[in-house]
C-alpha positions in Angstrom: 4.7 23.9 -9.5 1.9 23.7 -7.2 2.8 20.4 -5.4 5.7 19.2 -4.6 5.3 15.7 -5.6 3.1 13.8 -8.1 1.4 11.8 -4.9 0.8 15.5 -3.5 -1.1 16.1 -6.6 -3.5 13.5 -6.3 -4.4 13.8 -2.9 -5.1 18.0 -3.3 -4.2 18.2 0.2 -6.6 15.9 1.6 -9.3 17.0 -0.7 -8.3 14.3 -3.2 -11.1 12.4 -2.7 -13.9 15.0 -3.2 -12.3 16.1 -6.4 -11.6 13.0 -8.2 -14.8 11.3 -7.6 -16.3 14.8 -8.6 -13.9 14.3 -11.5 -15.2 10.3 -12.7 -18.9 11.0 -11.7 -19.2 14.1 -14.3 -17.1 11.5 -16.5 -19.7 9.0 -16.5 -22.9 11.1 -16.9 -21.0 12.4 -19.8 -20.7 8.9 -21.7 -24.1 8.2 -20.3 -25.3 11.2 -22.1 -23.0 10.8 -25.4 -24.2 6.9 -25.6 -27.5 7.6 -25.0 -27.9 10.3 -27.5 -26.2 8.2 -29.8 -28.7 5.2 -29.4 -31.7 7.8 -29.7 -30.2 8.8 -32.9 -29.6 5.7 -34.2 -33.3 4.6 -33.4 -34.5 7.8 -35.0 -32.6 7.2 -38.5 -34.2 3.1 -38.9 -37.7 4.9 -37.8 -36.9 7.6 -40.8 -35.8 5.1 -42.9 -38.7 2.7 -42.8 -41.6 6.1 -43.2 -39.1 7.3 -46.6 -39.5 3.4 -48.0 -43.2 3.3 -47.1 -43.9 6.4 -48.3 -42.1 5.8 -51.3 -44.0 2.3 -52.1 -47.2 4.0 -52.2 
């Protein structure tokens, strides 16, 4: 193993810092990303939806 000690691992000699918030900031911009896209898509289906029905009442 790497590091001697669990503790040793999350401070990656004294670079800890740097890489973990490296680590949750990709995180977040990631679910940012997912959610978002997933809200866009959602939005896009009612839109579809609604065209399809009025389409299909004409």
């Amino acid at each position: 193993m790497a590091f001697e000690s669990l503790m040793d691992f999350f401070q990656m000699g004294k670079h800890g810092l740097y890489v973990w918030s490296t680590y949750a900031i990709s995180l977040v911009a990631l679910m940012g990303l997912f959610i978002t896209t997933r809200y866009h898509n959602q939005q896009l289906r009612k839109q579809l939806k609604k065209r399809y029905q009025r389409e299909q009442s004409r």
